[in-house]
Structure formats: structure tokens, C-alpha cells
N, C-alpha and C positions, 0 to 999 in steps of 0.2 A: 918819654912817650908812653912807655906800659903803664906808670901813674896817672895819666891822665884816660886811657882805656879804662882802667880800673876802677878810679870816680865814676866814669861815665856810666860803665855797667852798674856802680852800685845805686846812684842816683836814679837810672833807669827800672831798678829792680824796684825798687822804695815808691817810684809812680805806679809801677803796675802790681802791686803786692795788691791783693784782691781777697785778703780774711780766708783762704781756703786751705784745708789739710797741706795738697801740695806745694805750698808755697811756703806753710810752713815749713816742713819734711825737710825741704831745702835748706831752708837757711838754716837751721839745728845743724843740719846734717856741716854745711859751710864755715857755722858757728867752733864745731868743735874737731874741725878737721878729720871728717870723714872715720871716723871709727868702725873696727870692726867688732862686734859683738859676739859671745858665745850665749846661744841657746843653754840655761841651768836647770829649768825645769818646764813641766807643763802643770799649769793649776785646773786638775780635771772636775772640779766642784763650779769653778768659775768662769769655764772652758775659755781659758787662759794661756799663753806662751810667753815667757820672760827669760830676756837676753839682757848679757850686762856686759861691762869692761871696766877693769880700774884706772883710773887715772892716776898715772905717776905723777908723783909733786914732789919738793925739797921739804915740805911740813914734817917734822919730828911727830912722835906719839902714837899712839895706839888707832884716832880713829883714820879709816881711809875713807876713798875718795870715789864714788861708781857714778856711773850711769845706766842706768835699768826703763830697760821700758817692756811695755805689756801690750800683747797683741793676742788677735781671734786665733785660737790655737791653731797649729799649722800639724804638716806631716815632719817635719823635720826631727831628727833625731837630736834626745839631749847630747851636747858635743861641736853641733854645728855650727861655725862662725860663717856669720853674715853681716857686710855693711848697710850700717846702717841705714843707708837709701835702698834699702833693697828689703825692708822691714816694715810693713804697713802698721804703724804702730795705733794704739788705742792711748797709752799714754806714757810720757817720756818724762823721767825724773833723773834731778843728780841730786845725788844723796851724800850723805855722810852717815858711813855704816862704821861702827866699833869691830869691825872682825878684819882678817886680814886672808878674803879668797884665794888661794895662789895660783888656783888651775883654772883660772878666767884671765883673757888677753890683759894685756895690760897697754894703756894709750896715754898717749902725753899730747897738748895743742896750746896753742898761746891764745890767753883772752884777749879777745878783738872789742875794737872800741870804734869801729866803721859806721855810720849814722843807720847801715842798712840791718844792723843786728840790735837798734835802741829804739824798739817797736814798742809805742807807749803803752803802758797796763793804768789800768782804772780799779782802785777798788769796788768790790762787791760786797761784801760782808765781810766781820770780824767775827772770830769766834776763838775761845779759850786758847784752844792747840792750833788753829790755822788761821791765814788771814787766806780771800779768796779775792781774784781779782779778772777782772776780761778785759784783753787784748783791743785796743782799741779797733773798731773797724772788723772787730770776727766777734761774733756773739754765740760761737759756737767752741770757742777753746776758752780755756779756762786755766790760769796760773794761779796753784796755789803755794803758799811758802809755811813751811810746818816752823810751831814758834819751840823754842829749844825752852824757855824758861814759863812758860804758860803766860806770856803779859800779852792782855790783848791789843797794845797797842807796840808790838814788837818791831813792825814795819811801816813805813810812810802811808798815804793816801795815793799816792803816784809812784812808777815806776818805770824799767823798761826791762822788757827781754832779758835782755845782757844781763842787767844787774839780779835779775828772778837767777835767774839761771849759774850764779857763781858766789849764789848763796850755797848751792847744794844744798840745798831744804828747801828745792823744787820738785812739783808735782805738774806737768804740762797736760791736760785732759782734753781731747776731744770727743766734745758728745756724739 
């Protein structure tokens, strides 16, 4: 019976998703099981605030695993953890960074493969380092995927959410 709630909620979500920040927020926020973030710095040139958390994985090696996102600078002191729905973000990236943070939360979530998290992307342009792509249905966000080896054709013409997003060599922007 709770699987069948479950469907229905998510089907229901996927009718009324309306291309808007908050419905993004949401499902990011749904997508990666609600993470808490620490506030690291403020970028006072770009009057900027960015929060991250590591993601813990079984992956061996030097590089890790974050999620960083960048918002209109706030009062908040560097230090401060806040979940993410509680983060009015400007843009939300998972990254793959070569260092290894250790006084940043650390978060683990299982990728979901739910039809309400495989929101189709359309390419926009290619270029050397990035490919850029918009969300179908929001002409107002923008996915892009940073290319590891400069090939301009590093990534498909089509995509979704989910798969942008577990590249970690995503950049999520809303204009």
C-alpha cells in the first residue's frame, strides 16, 4: 500500500512540476536525501555564500566527492550547518574535487532512479570545457557538465537530471 502512495505522489509531482526554482529545491533536495551543509566561506568580491558536504562513497583514490552550492550572501557565520532546503541557493553543483576537506559534514544517499528525478535536459551549446544544456520545461535553469578531457563531444545531445547530477561534473544555475 505505501508503494502504491509512493507512485502516486511521484507521478503526481512529475504532472505538477511547473520549471520553477521551488520545485526544483525540492527534488535536489529529495534527490540526494536531504543533506546538511556547512557554510566554508563567503566570496565577498562576488557577494557570495557557499556551503558544501562530502559525500561518502566505497570509491578508492585521492579524488572526493562534494556538493557545493552558491547563494546571495547571507549573515550566517562561517561554521554554520544548514539543510539544504533551508538554502536559497543561486547554484548547486556535485563536484569531484582532488582534496580531501575533513571539517565539512560528511553525507551518504543512494541514487534513485524514480521517473520524478529523470527530468529531461536538452542541449544548448558545446564548448571545449563545458557542455550546457536546459531542463526541459524551465528556460530559466541551466545544467551544465564540465568535460574532464576537453572533448567537445564528451556528453550526449539528451539527458536527465539524475544522470547530470551523478556525473559530479555538475553545475545546476538558476538565472
Amino acid at each position: 500500500m505505501a508503494n502504491i502512495e509512493r507512485i502516486d505522489k511521484h507521478v503526481s509531482y512529475l504532472q505538477s512540476y511547473d520549471g520553477s526554482s521551488h520545485h526544483l529545491y525540492g527534488l535536489i533536495d529529495s534527490y540526494f536525501d536531504q543533506p546538511v551543509l556547512e557554510k566554508t566561506r563567503d566570496d565577498l568580491s562576488n557577494g557570495l555564500s557557499i556551503y558544501m558536504c562530502r559525500i561518502t562513497t566505497l570509491l578508492g583514490g585521492a579524488d572526493q566527492r562534494y556538493i557545493v552550492t552558491t547563494s546571495v550572501i547571507d549573515s550566517h557565520p562561517i561554521g554554520t550547518r544548514l539543510s539544504l532546503s533551508n538554502i536559497i541557493w543561486k547554484s548547486f553543483q556535485t563536484r569531484t574535487i582532488p582534496q580531501y576537506l575533513t571539517k565539512i559534514p560528511k553525507h551518504s544517499y543512494s541514487p534513485k532512479t524514480d521517473s520524478i528525478y529523470l527530468l529531461p535536459a536538452t542541449l544548448m551549446n558545446r564548448y571545449e570545457d563545458h557542455t550546457d544544456y536546459m531542463l526541459d520545461g524551465n528556460s530559466k535553469t541551466i545544467v551544465t557538465l564540465l568535460h574532464k578531457n576537453k572533448n567537445l563531444y564528451e556528453y550526449a545531445d539528451r539527458g536527465t537530471l539524475a544522470t547530470a547530477l551523478e556525473t559530479f561534473k555538475a553545475v545546476v544555475l538558476i538565472k
